[in-house]
N, CA, C and O of each residue as an XYZ file, in Angstrom:
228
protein
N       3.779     14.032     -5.340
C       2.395     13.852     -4.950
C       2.358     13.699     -3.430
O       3.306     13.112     -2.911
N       1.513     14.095     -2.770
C       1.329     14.668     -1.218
C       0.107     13.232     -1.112
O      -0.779     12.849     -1.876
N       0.631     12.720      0.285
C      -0.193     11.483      0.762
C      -1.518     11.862      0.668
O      -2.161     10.974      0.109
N      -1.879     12.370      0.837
C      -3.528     13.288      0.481
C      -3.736     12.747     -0.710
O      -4.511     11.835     -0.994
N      -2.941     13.404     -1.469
C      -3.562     13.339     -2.651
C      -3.580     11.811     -3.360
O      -4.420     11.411     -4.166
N      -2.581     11.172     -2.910
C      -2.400      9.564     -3.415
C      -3.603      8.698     -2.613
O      -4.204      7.793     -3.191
N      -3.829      8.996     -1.507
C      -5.158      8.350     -0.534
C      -6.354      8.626     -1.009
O      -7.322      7.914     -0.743
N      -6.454     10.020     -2.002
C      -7.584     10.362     -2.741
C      -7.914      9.722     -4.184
O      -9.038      9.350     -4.521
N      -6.790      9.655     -4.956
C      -7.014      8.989     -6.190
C      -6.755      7.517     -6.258
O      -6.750      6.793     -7.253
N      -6.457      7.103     -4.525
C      -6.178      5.303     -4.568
C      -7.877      5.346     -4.211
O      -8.458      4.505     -4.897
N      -8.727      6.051     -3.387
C      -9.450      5.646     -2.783
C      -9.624      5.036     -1.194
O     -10.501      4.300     -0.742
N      -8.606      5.554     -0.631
C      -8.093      4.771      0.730
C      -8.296      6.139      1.547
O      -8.401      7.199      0.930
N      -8.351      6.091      3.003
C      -8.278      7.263      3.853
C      -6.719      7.140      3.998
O      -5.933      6.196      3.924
N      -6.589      8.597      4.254
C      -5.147      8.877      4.947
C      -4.507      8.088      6.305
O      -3.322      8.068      6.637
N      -5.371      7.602      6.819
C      -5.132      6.552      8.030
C      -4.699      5.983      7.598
O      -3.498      5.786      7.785
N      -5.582      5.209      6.537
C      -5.000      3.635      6.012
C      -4.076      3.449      5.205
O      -3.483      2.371      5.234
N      -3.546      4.918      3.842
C      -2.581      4.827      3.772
C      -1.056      4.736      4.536
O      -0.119      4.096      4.060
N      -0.987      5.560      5.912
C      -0.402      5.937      6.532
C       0.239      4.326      7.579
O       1.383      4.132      7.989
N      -0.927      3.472      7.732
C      -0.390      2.335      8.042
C      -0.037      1.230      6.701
O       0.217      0.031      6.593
N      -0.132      1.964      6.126
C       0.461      0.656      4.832
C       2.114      1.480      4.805
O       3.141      0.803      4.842
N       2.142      3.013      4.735
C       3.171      3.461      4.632
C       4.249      3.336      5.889
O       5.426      3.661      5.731
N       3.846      2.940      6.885
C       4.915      2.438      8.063
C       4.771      0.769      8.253
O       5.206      0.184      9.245
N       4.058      0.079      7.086
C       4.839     -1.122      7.449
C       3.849     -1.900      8.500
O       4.041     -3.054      8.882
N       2.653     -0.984      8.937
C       2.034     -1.690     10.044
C       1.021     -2.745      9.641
O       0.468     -3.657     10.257
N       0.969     -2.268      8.291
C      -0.521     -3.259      7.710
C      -0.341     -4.979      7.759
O       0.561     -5.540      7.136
N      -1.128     -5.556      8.417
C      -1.185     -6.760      8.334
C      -1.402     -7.746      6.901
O      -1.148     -8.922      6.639
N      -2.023     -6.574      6.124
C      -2.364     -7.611      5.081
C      -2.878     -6.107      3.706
O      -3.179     -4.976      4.087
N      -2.851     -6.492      2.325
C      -3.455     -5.394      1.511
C      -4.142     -6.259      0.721
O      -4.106     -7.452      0.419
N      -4.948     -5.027      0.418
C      -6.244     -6.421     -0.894
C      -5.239     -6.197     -2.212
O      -4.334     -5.381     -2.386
N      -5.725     -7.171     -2.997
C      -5.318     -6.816     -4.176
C      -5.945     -5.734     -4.723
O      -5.368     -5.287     -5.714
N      -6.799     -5.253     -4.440
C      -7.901     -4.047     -5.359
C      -7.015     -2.889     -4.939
O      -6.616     -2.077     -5.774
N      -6.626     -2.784     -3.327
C      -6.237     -1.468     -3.416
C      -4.968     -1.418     -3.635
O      -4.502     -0.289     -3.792
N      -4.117     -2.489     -3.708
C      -2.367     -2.761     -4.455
C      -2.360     -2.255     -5.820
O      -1.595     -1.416     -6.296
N      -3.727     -3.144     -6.631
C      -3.612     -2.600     -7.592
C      -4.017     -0.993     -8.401
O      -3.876     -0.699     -9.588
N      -4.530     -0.185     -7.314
C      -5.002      1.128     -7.433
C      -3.854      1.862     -6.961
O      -3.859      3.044     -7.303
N      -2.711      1.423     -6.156
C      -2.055      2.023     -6.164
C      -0.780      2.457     -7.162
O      -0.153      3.480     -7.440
N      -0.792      1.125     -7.505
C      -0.155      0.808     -9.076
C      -0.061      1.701     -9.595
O       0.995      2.283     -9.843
N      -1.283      2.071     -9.924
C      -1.849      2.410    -11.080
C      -1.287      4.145    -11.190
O      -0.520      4.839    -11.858
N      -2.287      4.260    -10.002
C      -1.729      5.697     -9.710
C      -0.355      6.636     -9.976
O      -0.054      7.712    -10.492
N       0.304      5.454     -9.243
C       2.134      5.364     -9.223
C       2.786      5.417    -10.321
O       3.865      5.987    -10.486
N       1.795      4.480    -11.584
C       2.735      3.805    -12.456
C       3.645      2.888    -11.872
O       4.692      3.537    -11.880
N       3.872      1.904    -11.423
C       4.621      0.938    -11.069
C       3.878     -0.215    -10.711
O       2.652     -0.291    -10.623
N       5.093     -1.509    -10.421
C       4.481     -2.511    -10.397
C       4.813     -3.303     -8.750
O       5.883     -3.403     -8.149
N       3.657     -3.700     -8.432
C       3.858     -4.278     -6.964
C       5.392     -4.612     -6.322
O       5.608     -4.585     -5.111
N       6.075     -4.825     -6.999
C       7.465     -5.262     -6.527
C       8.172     -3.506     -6.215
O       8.678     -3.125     -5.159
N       8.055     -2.979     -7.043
C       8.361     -1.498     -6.400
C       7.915     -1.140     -5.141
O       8.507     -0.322     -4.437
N       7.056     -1.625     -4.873
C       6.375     -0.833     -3.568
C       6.483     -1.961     -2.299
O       6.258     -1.782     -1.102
N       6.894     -3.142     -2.987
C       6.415     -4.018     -1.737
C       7.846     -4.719     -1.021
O       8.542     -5.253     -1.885
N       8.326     -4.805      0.154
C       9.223     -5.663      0.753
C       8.944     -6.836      1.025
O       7.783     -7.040      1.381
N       9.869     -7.979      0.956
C       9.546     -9.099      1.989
C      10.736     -8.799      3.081
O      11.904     -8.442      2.932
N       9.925     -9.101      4.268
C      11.231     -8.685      5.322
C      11.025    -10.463      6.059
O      11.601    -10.203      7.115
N      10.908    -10.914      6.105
C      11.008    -12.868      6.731
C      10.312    -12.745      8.029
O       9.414    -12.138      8.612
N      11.118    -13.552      8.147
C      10.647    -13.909      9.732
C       9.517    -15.004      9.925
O       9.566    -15.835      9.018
N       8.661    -15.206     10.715
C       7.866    -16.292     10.663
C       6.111    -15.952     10.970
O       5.416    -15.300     11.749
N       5.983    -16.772      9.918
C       4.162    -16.473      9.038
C       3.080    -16.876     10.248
O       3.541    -17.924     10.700
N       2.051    -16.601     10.874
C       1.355    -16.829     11.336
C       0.171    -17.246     10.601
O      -0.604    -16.521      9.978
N       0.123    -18.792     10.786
C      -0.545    -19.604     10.364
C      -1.983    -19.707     10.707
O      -2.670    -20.607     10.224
């Protein structure tokens, strides 16, 4: 599946996928985590890293 087409059936623009896909996104809703899911078939832990470091409070 071509980012197009996953930004189309999540409902997201290609921008915004494109910063979730490098890691730049500050934050994701649950609505569109879970649309991506869906799409995917998989479950948030597939798609998601924790990389550490320190939380801005």
């Amino acid at each position: 599946m071509t980012s197009t087409e996953l930004a189309k059936r999540v409902g997201i623009t290609n921008a915004n996928l494109s910063i979730l896909k490098t890691g730049k996104a500050r934050a994701i809703r649950f609505t569109t985590l879970d649309a991506i899911c869906k799409v995917l078939n998989c479950q948030p832990g597939d798609i998601l890293e924790h990389e550490g470091g320190e939380m801005d409070v």
